[in-house]
mmCIF file of the N, C-alpha and C atoms, coordinates in Angstrom:
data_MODEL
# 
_entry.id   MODEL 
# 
loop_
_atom_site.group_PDB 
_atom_site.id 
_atom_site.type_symbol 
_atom_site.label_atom_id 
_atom_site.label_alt_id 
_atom_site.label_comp_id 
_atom_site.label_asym_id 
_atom_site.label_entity_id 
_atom_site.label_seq_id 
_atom_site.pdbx_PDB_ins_code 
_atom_site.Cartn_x 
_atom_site.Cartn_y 
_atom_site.Cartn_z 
_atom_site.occupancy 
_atom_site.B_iso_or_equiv 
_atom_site.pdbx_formal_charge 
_atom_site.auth_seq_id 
_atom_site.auth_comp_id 
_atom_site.auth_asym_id 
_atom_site.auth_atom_id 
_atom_site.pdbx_PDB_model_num 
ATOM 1   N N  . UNK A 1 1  ? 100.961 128.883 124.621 1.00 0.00 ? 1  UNK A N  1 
ATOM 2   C CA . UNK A 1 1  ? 101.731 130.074 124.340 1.00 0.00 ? 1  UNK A CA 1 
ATOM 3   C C  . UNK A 1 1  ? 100.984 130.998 123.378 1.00 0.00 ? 1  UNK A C  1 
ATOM 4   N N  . UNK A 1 2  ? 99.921  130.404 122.418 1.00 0.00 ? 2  UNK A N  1 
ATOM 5   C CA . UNK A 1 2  ? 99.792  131.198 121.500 1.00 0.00 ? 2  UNK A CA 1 
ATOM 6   C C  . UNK A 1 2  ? 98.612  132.476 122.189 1.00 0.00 ? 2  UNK A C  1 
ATOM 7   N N  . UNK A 1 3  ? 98.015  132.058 123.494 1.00 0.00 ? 3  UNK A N  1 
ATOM 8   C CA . UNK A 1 3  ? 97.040  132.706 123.913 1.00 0.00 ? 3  UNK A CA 1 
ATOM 9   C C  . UNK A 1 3  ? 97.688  133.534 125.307 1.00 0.00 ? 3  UNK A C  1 
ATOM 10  N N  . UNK A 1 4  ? 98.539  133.144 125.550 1.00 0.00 ? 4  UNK A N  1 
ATOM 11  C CA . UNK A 1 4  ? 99.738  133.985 126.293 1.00 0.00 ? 4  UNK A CA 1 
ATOM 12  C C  . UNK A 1 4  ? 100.194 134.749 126.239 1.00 0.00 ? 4  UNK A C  1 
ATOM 13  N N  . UNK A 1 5  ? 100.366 134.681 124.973 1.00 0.00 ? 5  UNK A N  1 
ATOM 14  C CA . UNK A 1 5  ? 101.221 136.044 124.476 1.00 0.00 ? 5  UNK A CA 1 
ATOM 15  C C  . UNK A 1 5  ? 100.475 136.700 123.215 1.00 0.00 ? 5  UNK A C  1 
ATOM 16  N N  . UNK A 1 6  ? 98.959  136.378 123.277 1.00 0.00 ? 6  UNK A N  1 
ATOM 17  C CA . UNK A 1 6  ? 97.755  137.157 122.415 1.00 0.00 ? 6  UNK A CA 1 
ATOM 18  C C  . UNK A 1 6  ? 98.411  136.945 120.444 1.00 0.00 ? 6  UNK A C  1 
ATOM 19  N N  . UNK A 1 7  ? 98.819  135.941 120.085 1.00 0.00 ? 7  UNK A N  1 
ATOM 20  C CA . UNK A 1 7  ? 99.077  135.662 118.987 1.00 0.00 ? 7  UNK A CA 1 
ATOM 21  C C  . UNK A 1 7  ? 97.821  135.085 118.090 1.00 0.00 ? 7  UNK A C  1 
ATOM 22  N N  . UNK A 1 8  ? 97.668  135.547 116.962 1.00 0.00 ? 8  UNK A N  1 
ATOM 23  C CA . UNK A 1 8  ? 96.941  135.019 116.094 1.00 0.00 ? 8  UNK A CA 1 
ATOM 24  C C  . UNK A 1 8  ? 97.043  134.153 115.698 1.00 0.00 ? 8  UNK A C  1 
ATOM 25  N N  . UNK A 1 9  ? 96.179  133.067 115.858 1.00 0.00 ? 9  UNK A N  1 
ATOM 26  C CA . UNK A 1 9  ? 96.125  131.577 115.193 1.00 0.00 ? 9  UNK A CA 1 
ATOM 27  C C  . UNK A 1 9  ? 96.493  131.498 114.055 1.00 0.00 ? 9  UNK A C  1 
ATOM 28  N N  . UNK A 1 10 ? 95.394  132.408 112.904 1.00 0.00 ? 10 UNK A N  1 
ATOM 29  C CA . UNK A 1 10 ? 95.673  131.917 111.444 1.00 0.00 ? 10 UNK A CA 1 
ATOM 30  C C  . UNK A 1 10 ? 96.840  132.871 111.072 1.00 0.00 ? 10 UNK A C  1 
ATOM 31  N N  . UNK A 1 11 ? 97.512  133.229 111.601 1.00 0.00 ? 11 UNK A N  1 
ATOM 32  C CA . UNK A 1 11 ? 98.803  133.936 111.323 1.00 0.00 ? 11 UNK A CA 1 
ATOM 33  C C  . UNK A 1 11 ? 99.907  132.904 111.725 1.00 0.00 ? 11 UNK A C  1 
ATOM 34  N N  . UNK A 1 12 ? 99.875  132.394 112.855 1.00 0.00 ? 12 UNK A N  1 
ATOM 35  C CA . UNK A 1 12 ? 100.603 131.376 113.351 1.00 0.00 ? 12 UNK A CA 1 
ATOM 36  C C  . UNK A 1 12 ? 100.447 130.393 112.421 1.00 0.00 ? 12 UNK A C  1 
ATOM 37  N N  . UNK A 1 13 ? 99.285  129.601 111.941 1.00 0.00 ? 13 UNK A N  1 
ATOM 38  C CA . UNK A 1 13 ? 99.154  128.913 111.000 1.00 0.00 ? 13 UNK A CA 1 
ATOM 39  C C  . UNK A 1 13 ? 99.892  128.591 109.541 1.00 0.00 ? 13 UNK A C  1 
ATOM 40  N N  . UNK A 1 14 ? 99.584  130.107 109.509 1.00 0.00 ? 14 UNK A N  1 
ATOM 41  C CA . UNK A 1 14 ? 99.848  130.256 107.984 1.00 0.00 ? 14 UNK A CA 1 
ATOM 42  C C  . UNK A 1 14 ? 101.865 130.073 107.619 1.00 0.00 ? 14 UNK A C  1 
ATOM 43  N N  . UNK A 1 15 ? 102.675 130.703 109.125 1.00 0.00 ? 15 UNK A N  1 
ATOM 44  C CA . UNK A 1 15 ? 103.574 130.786 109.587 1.00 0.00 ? 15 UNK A CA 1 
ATOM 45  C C  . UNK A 1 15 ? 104.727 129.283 109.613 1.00 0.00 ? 15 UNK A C  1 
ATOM 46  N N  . UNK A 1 16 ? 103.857 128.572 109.902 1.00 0.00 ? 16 UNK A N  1 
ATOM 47  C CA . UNK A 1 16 ? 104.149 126.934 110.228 1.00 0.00 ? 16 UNK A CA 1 
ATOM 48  C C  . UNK A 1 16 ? 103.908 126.047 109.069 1.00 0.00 ? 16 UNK A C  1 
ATOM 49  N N  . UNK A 1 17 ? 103.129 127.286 107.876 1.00 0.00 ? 17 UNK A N  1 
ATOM 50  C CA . UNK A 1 17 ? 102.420 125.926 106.934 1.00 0.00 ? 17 UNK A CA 1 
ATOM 51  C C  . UNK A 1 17 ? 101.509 125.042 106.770 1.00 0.00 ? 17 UNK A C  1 
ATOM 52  N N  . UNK A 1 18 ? 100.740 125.404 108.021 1.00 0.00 ? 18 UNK A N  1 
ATOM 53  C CA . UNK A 1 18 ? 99.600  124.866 108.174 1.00 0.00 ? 18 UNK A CA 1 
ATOM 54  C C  . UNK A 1 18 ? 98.366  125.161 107.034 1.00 0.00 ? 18 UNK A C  1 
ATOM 55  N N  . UNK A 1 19 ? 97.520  124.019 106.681 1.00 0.00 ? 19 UNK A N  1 
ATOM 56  C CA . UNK A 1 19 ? 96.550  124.290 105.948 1.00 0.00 ? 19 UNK A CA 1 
ATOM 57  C C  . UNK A 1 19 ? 95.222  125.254 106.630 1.00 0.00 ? 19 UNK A C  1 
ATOM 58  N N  . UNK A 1 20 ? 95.384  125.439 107.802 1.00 0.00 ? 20 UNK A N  1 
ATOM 59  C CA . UNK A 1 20 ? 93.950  125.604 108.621 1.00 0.00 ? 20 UNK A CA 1 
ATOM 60  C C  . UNK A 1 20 ? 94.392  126.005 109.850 1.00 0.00 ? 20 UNK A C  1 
ATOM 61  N N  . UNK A 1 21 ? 93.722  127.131 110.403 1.00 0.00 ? 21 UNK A N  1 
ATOM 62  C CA . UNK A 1 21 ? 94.129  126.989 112.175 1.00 0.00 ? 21 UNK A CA 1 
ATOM 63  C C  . UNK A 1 21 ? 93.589  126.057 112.499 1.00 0.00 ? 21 UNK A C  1 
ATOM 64  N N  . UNK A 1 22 ? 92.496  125.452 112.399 1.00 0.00 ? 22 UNK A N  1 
ATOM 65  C CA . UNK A 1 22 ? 92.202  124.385 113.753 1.00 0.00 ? 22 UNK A CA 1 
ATOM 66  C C  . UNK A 1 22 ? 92.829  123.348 113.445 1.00 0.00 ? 22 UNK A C  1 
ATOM 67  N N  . UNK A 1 23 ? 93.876  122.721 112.499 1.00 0.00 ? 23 UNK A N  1 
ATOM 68  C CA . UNK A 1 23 ? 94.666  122.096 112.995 1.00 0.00 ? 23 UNK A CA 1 
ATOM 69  C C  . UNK A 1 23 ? 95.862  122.482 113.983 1.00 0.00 ? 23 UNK A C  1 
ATOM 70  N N  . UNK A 1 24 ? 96.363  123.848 113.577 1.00 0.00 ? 24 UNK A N  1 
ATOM 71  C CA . UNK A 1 24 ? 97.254  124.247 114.438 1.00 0.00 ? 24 UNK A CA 1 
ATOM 72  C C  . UNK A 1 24 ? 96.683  124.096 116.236 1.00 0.00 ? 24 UNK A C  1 
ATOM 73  N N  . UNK A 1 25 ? 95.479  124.660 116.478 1.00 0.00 ? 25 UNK A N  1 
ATOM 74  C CA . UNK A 1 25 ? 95.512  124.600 117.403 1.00 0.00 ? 25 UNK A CA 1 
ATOM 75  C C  . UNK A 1 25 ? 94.811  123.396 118.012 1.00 0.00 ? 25 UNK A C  1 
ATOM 76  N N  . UNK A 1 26 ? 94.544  122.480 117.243 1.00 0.00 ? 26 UNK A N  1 
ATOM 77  C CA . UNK A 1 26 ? 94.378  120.671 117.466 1.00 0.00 ? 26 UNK A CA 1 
ATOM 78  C C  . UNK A 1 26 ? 95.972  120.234 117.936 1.00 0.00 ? 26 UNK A C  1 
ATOM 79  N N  . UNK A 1 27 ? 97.069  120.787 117.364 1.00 0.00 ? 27 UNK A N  1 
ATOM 80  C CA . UNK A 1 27 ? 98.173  120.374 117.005 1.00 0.00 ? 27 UNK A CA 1 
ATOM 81  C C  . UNK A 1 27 ? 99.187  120.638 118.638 1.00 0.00 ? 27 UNK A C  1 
ATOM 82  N N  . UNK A 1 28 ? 98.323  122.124 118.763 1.00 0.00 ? 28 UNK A N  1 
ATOM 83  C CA . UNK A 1 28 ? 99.571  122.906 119.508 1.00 0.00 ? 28 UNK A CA 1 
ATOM 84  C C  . UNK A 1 28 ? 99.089  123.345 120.816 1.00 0.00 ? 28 UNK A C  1 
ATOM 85  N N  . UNK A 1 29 ? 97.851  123.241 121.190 1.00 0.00 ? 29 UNK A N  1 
ATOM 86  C CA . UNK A 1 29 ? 97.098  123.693 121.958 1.00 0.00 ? 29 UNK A CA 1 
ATOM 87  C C  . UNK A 1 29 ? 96.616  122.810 123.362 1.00 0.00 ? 29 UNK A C  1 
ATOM 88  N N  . UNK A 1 30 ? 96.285  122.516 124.495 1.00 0.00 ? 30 UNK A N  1 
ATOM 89  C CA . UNK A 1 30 ? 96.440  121.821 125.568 1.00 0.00 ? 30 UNK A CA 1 
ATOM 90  C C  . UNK A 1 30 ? 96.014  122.325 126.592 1.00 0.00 ? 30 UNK A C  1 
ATOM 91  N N  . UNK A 1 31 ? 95.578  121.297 127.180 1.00 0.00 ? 31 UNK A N  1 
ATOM 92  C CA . UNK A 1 31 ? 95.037  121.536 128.578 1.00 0.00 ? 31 UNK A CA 1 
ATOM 93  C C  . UNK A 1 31 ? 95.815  121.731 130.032 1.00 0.00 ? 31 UNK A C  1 
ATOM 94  N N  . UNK A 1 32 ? 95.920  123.131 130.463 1.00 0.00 ? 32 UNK A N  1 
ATOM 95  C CA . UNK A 1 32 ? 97.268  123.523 131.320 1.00 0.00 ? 32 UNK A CA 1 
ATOM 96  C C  . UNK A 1 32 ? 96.325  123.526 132.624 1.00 0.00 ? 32 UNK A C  1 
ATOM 97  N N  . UNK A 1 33 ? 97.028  123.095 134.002 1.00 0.00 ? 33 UNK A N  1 
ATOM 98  C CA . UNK A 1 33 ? 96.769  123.317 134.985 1.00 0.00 ? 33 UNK A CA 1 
ATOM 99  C C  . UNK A 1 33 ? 95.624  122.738 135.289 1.00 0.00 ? 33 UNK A C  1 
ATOM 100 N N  . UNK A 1 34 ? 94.975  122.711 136.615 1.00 0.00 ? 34 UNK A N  1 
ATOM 101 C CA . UNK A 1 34 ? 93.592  122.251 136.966 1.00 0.00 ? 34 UNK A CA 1 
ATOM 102 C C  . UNK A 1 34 ? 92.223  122.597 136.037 1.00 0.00 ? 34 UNK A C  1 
ATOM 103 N N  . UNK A 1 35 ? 91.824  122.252 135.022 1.00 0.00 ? 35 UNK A N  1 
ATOM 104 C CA . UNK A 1 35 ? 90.734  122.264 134.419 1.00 0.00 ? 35 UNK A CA 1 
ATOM 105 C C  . UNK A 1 35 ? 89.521  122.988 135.070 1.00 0.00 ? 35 UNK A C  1 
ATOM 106 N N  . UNK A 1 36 ? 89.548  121.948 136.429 1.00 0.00 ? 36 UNK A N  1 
ATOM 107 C CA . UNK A 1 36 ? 88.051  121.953 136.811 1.00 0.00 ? 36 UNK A CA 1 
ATOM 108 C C  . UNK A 1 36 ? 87.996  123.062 138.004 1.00 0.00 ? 36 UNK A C  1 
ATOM 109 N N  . UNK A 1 37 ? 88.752  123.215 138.544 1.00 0.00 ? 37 UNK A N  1 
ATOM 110 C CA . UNK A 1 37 ? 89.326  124.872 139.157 1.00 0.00 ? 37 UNK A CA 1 
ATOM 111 C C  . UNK A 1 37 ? 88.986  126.459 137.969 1.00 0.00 ? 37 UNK A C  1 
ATOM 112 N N  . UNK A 1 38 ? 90.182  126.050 136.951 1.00 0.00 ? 38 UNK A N  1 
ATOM 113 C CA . UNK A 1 38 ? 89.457  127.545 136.119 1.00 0.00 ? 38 UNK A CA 1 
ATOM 114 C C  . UNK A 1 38 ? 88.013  127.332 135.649 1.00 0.00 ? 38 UNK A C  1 
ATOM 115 N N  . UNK A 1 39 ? 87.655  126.085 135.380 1.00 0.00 ? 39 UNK A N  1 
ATOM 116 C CA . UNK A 1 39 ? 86.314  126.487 135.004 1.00 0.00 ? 39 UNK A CA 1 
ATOM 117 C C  . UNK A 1 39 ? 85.213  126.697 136.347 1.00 0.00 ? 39 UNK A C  1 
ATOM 118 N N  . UNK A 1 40 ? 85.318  126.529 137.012 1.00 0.00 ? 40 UNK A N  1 
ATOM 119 C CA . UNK A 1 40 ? 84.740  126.543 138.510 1.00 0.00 ? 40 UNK A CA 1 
ATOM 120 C C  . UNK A 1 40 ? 85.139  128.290 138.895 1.00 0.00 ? 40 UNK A C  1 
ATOM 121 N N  . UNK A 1 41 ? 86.250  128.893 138.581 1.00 0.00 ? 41 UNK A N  1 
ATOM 122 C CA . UNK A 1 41 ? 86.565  130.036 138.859 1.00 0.00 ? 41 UNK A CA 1 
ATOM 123 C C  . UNK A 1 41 ? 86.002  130.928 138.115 1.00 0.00 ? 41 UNK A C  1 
ATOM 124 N N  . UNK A 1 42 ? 85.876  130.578 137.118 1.00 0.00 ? 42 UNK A N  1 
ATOM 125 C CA . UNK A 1 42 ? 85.372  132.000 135.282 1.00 0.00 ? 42 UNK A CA 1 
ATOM 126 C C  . UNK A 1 42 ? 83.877  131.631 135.884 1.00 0.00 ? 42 UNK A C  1 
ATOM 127 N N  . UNK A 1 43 ? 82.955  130.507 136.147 1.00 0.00 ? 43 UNK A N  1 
ATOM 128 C CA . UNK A 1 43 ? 81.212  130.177 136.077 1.00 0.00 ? 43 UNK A CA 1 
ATOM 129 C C  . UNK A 1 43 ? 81.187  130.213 137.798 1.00 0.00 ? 43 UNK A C  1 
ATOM 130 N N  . UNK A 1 44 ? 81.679  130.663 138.326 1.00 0.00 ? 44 UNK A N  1 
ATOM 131 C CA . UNK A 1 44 ? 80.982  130.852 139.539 1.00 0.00 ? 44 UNK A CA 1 
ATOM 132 C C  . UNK A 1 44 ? 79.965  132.099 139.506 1.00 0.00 ? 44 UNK A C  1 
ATOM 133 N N  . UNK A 1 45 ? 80.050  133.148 139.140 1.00 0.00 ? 45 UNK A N  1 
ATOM 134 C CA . UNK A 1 45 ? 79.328  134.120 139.404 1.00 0.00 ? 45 UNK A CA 1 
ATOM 135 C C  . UNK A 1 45 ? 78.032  134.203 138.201 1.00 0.00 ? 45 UNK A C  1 
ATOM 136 N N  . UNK A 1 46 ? 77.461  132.747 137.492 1.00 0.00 ? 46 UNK A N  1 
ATOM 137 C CA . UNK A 1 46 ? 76.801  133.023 136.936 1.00 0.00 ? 46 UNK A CA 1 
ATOM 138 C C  . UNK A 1 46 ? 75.468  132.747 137.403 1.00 0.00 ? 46 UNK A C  1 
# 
């Protein structure tokens, strides 16, 4: 969600209480849908 809807990490962070974004987005962040499809889709044309 947080890259969905173009939200700032260390704002989100700071929001939740977090010490750090990269825990937040260790915390909150995930692997959606076929992996090996979007990355096969974004590096095809390289």
């Amino acid at each position: 969600m947080l890259f969905d809807v173009a939200l700032d990490t260390a704002v989100v962070a700071t929001l939740l209480g977090h010490a750090n974004a990269a825990f937040t987005l260790s915390r909150y962040v995930g692997v959606r849908g076929d992996l090996g499809a979007t990355v096969t889709a974004a590096t095809e044309d390289w």
